[in-house]
C-alpha positions as CSV (number, residue, x, y, z in Angstrom):
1,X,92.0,-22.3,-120.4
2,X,90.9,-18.8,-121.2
3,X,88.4,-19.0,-123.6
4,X,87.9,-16.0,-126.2
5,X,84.7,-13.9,-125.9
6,X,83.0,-15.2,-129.1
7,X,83.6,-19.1,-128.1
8,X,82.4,-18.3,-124.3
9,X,78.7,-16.9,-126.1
10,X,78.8,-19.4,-128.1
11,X,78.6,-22.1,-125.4
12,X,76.3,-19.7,-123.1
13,X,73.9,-19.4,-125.9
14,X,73.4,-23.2,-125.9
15,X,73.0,-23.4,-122.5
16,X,70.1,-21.0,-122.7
17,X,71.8,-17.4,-121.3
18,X,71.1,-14.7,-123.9
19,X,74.0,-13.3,-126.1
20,X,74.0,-10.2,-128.6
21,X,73.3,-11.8,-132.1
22,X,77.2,-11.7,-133.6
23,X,79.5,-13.3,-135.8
24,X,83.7,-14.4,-136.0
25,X,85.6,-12.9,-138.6
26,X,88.9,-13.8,-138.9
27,X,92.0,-12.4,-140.6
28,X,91.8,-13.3,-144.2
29,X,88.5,-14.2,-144.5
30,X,85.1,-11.1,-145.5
31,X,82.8,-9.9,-143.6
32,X,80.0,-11.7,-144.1
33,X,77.1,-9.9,-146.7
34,X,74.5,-11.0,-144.4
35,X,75.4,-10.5,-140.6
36,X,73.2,-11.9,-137.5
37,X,72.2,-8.1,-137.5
38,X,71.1,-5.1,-139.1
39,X,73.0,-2.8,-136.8
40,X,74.6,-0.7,-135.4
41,X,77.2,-3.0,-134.2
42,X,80.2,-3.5,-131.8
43,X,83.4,-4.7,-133.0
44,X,85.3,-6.9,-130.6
45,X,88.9,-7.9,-131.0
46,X,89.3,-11.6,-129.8
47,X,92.1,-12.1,-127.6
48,X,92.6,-13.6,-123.9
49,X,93.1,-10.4,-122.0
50,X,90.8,-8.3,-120.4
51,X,90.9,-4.3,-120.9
52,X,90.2,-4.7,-124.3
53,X,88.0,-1.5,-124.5
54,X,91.0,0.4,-123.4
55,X,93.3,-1.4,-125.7
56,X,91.7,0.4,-128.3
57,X,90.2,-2.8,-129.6
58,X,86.4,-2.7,-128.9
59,X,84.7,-0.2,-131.4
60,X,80.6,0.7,-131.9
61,X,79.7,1.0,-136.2
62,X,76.6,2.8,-136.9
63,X,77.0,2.1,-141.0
64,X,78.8,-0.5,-142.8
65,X,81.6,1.9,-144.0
66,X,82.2,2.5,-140.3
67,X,82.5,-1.2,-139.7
68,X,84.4,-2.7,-142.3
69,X,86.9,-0.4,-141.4
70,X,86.9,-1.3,-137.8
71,X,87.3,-4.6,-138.6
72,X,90.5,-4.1,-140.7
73,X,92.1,-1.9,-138.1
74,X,91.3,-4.0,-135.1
75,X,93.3,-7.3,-137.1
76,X,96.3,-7.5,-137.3
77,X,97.0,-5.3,-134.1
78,X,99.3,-6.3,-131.0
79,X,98.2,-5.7,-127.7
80,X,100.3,-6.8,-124.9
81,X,102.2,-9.5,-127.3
82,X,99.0,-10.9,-128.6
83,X,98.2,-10.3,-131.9
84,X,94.1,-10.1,-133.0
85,X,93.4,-12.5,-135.4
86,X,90.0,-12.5,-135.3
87,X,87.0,-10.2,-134.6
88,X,83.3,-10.4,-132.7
89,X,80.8,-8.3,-134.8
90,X,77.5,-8.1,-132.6
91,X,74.8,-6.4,-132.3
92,X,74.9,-3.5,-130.2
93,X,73.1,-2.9,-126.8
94,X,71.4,0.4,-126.5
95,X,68.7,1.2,-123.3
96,X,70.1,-0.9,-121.0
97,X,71.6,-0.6,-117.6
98,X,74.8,-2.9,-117.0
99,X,75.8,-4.8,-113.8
100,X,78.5,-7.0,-113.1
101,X,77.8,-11.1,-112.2
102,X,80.5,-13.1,-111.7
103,X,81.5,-16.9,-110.5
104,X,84.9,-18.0,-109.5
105,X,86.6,-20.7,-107.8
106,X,88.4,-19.7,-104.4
107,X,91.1,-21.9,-104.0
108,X,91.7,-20.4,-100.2
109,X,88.3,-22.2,-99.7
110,X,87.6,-24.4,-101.9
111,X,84.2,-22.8,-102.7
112,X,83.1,-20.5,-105.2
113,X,82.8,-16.6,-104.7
114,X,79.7,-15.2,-106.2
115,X,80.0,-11.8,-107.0
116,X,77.8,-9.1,-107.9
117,X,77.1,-5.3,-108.5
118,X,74.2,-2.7,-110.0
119,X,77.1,-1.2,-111.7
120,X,79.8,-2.9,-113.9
121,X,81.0,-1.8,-117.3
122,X,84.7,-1.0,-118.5
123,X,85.1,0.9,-115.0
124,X,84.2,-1.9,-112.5
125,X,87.5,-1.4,-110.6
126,X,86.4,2.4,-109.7
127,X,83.1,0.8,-108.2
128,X,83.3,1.4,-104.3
129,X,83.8,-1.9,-102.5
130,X,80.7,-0.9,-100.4
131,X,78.8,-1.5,-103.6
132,X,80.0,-4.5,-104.4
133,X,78.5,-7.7,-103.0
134,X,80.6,-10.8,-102.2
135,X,80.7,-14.0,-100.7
136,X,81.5,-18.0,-100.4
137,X,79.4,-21.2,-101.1
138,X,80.1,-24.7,-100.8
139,X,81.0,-26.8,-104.2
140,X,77.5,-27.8,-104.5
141,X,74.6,-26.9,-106.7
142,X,72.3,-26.2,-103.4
143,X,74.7,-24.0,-101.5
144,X,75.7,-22.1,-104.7
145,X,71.9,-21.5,-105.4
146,X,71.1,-20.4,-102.2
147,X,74.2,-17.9,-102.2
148,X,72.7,-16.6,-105.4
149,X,69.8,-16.0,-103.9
150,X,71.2,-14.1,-101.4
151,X,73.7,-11.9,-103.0
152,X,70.9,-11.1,-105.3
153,X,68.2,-10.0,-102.7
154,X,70.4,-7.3,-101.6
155,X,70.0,-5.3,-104.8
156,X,66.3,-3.3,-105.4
157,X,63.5,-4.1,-108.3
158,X,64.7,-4.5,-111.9
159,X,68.6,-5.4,-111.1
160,X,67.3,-8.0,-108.0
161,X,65.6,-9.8,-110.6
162,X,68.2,-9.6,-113.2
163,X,70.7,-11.1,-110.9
164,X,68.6,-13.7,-109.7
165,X,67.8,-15.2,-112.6
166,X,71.4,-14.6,-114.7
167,X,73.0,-15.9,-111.1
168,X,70.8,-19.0,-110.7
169,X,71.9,-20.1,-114.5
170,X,75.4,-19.4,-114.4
171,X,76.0,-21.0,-111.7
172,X,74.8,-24.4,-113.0
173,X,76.9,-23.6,-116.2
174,X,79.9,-23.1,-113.5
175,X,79.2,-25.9,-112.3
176,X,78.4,-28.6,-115.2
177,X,81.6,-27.1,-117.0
178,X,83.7,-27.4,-114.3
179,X,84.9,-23.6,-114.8
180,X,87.3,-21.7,-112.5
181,X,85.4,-18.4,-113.5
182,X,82.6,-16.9,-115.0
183,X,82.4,-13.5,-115.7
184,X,79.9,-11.4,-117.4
185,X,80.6,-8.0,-117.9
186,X,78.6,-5.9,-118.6
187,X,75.4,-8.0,-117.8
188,X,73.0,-5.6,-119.5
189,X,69.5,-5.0,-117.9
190,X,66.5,-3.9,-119.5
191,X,63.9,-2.2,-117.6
192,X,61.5,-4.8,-117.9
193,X,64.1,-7.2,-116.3
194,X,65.5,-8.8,-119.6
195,X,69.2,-9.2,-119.5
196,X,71.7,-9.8,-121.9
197,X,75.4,-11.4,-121.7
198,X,77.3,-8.1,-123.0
199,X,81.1,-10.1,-122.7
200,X,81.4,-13.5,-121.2
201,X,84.7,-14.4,-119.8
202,X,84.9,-17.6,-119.2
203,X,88.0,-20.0,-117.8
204,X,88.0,-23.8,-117.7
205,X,90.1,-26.0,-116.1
206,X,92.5,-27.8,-118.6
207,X,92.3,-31.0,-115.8
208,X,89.1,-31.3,-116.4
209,X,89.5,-31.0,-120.7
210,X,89.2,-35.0,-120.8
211,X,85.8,-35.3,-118.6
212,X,84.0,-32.7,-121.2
213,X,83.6,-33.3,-124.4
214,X,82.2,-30.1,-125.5
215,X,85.1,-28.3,-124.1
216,X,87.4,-30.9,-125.6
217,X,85.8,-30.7,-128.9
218,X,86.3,-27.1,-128.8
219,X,89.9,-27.1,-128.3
220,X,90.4,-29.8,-130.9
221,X,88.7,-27.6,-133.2
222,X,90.7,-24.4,-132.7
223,X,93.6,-25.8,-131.8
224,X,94.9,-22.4,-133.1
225,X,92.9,-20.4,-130.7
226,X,94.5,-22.5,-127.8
227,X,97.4,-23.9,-128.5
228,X,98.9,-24.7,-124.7
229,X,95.5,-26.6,-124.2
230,X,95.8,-28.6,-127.9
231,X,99.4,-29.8,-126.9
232,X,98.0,-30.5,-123.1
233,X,95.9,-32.6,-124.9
234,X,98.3,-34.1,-127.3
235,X,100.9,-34.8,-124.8
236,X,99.9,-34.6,-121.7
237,X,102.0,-32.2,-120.0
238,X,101.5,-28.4,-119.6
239,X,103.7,-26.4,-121.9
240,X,102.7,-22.2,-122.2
241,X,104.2,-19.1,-123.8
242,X,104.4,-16.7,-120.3
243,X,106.9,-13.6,-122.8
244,X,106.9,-14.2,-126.7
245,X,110.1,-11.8,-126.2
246,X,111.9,-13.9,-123.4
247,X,115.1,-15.0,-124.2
248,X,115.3,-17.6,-121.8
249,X,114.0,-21.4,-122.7
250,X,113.1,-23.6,-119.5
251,X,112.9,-27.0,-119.4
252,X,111.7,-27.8,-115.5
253,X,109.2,-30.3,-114.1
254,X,106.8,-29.7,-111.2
255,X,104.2,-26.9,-111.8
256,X,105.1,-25.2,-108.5
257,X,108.6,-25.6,-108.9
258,X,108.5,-24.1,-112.3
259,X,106.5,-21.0,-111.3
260,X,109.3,-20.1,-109.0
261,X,112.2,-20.7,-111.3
262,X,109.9,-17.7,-113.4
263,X,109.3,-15.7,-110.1
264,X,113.3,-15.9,-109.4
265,X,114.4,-15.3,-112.9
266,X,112.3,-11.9,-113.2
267,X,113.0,-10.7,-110.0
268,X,117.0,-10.6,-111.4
269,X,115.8,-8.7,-114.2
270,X,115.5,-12.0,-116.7
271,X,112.7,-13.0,-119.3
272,X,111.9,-16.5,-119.2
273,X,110.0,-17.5,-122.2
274,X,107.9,-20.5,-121.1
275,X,106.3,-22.1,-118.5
276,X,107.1,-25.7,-118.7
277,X,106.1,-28.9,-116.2
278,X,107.0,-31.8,-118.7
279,X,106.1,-34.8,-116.1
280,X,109.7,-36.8,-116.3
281,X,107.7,-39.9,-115.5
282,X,106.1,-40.4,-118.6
283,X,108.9,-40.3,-120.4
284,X,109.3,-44.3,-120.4
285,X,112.4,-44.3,-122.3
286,X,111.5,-41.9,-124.9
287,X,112.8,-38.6,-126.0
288,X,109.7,-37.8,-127.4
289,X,108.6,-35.3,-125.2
290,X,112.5,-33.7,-124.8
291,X,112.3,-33.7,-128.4
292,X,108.7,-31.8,-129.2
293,X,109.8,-29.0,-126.2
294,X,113.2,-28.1,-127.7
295,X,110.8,-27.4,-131.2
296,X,108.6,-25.5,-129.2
297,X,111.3,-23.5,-127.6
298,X,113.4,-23.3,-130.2
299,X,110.2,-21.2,-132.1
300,X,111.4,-18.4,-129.7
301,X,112.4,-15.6,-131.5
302,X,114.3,-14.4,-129.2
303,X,115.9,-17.6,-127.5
304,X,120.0,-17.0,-126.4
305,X,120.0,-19.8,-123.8
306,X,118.2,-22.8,-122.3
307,X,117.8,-23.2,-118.4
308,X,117.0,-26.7,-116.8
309,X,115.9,-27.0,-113.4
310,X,114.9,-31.0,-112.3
311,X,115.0,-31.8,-108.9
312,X,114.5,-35.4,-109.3
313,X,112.6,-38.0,-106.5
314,X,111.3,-40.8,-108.4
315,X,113.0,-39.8,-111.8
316,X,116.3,-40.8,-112.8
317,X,118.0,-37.8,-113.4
318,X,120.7,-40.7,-115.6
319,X,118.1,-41.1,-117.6
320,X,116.7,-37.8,-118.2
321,X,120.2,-37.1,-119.0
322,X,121.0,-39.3,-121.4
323,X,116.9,-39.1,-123.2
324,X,118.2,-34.8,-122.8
325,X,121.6,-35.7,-125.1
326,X,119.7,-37.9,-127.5
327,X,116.5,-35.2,-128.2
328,X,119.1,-32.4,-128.9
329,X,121.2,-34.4,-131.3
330,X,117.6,-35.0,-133.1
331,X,116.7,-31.3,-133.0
332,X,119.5,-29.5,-134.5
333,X,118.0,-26.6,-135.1
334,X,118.2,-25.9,-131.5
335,X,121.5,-24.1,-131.5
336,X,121.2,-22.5,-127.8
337,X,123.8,-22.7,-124.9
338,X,122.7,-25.1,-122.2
339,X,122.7,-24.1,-118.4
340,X,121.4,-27.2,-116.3
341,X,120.3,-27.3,-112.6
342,X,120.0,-31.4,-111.2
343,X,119.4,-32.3,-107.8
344,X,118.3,-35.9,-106.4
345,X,118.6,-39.2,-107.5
346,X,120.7,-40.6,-110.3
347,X,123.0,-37.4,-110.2
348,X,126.3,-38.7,-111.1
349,X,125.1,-40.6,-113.9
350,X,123.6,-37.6,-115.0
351,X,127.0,-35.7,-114.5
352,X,128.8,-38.2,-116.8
353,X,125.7,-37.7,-119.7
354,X,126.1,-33.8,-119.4
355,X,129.9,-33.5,-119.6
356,X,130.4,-35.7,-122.5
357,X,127.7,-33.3,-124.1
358,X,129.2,-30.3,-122.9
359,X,126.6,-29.2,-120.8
360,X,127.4,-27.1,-117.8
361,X,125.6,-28.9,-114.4
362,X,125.1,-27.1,-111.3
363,X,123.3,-28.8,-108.3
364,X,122.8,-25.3,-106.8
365,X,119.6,-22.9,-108.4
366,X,121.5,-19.5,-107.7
367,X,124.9,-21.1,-109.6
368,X,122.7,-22.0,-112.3
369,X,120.5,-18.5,-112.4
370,X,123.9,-17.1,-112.1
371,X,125.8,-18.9,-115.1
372,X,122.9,-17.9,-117.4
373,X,123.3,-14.2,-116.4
374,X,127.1,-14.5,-117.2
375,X,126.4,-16.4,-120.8
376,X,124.0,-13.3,-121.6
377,X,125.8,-10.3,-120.5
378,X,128.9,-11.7,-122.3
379,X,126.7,-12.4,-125.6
């Protein structure tokens, strides 16, 4: 789970890492008369992406004129398919330097790569690599700490120290949250050492949502914020928007499996709308969970056509069939053509389900890609 800017300080600022003093405005709501600061100010559209400087969504205010109007120009606006609907007002940062700290899991490894530079800041992808210091720990509060330590002692005076001590903390947040990254950028540096969290990017794993409770809380909060983790949650299955313009619906099981099926489609020039590994076995004889993804897809704006894609060990794909043909008669809003792709056990059972529903069943992925192509060119 990505979590927005304003959220990610938030949580830093409880676990003792300084923040800029700052607010959340969202759309609808006033700017608050008395704000956590007298200014000047940054305002800070709050959306998962980075690049939001670029974007044209991160603006300084030196009077309140200038900030109010920031503030209504920044909601409201798309970027990339998101849309803000809230802003970060914060103080702004003047007289420091800014570096570049961050933690993330290497799944190569199975460590975590510390990383760190004396220069960071909206063009930290122009920084020469020889400037940039990298490298692996061990999953474990010792190794991480001594890796810190490390990294850190390669830089001189006033950012050695900043590092050190912005390192050493962070990476007990990494690891009490059980985060797959952590990064802050710009970490601003006074000269007397101080440092400040400038932006916090912060991503959790949604496995772990159940063992934290703070996380947890935070998602049941603002369910709105983060919706794929809310119906994680709820449901217990991973369901995500990947193109809020795709036209293609997927129903598919196996997170691997599913990321290919979105690989293949876009390499043929297709836009799959969602990523979707629904878990067949808990479905227990219920088409609750068919039922609550054809609402979800059927949302789409832009849905033509559904794709399935089960390749069935364990499951029977009968049964899935038959749970399939009772969820759509109970969603009939969902209008869409059905393309489906079976393979494994229970397969002729699930070929007599389909065809009395008039569902076209291939057993071969490139039939299948290749029907849906057909059913949209000729729409």
């Amino acid at each position: 789970m990505y979590i927005i800017e304003h959220d990610a300080k938030e949580l830093l600022a409880l676990r003792g890492v300084p923040v800029p003093a700052g607010c959340l405005v969202e759309a609808g709501t006033a700017i608050p008369a008395q704000l956590p600061s007298a200014g000047p100010w940054v305002v800070k559209g709050q959306i998962t992406m980075g690049g939001r400087g670029k974007a044209g969504i991160i603006r300084k205010a030196a009077a309140s004129e200038e900030l109010e109007r920031h503030v209504r120009s920044i909601l409201g606006t798309t970027v990339r398919g998101r849309t803000v609907s809230a802003v970060r007002i914060e103080q702004q940062i003047r007289g420091a330097a800014e570096l570049y700290l961050s933690l993330l899991l290497d799944a190569a490894s199975g460590g975590v790569r510390v990383i760190m530079s004396d220069r960071g800041g909206v063009e930290i992808e122009a920084v020469p690599a020889n400037e940039i210091k990298s490298e692996v720990a061990p999953l474990n509060a010792d190794a991480l700490a001594a890796c810190v330590l490390r990294l850190a002692g390669s830089f001189q005076n006033v950012a050695a120290h900043a590092l050190r001590n912005a390192g050493q903390r962070l990476a007990r947040i990494f690891l009490e949250f059980e985060m797959q990254l952590i990064e802050i950028n710009p970490l601003f540096v006074y000269p007397d050492g101080s440092w400040v969290a400038g932006d916090a990017k912060l991503v959790s794993d949604d496995n772990a949502l159940p063992r934290q409770a703070e996380l947890h809380a935070l998602v049941e909060s603002r369910a709105g914020v983060y919706p794929e983790a809310a119906l994680k949650l709820a449901h217990g299955f991973d369901y995500v928007v990947v193109d809020p313009d795709g036209d293609i619906g997927l129903l598919t099981t196996g997170a691997g499996l599913s990321m290919m099926l979105i690989d293949e489609l876009r390499a043929v020039g297709l836009k799959p709308y969602n990523f979707l590994d629904v878990r067949t076995g808990g479905f227990r004889g219920d088409p609750a969970r068919l039922v609550n993804v054809l609402k979800w897809i059927s949302a789409g704006r832009h849905i033509r056509i559904m794709l399935i894609n089960i390749f069935a060990g364990i499951t029977d794909l009968g049964e899935f069939s038959r749970l399939l043909v009772t969820a759509l008669q109970q969603v009939p809003e969902f209008k869409v053509p059905v393309v489906a792709r079976l393979a494994g056990n229970g397969l002729s059972d699930a070929r007599r389900a389909f065809e009395q529903a008039g569902i076209k069943l291939y057993t071969e992925l490139d039939e299948a890609i290749a029907e849906v192509q057909r059913q949209l060119g000729a729409a």
